[in-house]
N, C-alpha and C positions, 0 to 999 in steps of 0.2 A: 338522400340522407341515409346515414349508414348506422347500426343501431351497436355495433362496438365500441367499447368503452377504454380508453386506454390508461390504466392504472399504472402511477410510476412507484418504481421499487426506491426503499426507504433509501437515503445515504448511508454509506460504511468508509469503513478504510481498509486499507489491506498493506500486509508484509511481506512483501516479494524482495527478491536478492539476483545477484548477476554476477558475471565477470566483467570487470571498466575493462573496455576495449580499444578507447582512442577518447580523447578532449583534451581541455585548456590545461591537466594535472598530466605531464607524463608520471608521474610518483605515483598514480593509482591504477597507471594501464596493468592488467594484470594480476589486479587485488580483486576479491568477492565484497562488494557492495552490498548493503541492506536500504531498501526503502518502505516510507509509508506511504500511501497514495491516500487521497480522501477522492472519493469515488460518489457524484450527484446523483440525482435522480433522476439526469437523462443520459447516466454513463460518461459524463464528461469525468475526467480527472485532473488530480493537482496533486503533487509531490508537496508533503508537509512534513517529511522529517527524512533524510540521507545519514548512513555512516556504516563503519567496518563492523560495527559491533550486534551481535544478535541479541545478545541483553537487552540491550541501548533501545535499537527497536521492539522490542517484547514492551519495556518501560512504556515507547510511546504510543503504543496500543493500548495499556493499561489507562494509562489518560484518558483518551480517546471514549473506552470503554466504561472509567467512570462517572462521564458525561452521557452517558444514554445511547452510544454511536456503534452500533453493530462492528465488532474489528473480526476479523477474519486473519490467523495467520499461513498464510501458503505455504510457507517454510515449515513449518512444524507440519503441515500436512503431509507435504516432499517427503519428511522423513519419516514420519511413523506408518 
């Protein structure tokens, strides 16, 4: 018996961004992408909001955020 305790870290979501590289949209290979991920308590993830716009995601983190959910922007970190 092992006397470590393993505490899981709260859920959050996060704003990360990319360049589309290839899928079912050739109209978007090439554009900078924005996403929100909602991110569990055992690290699993799930895409809960896509799109071109960095407002757009700032907005859906604000949601997020007014609901009690830790949001993290990585984007704004990239930059400042």
């Amino acid at each position: 018996m092992t006397s470590i305790l393993r505490f899981r870290k709260a859920p959050y979501v996060e704003l990360d961004g990319g360049v589309i590289t290839g899928g079912d949209d050739p109209a978007k290979v090439g554009q900078f992408w924005h996403f929100v991920d909602y991110v569990d308590e055992e690290g699993g993830r799930l895409c809960v909001w896509d799109g071109s716009s960095y407002a757009d995601g700032q907005r859906a983190l604000a949601r997020w955020r007014q609901d009690g959910v830790r949001a993290v922007d990585l984007l704004g970190e990239a930059l400042s």
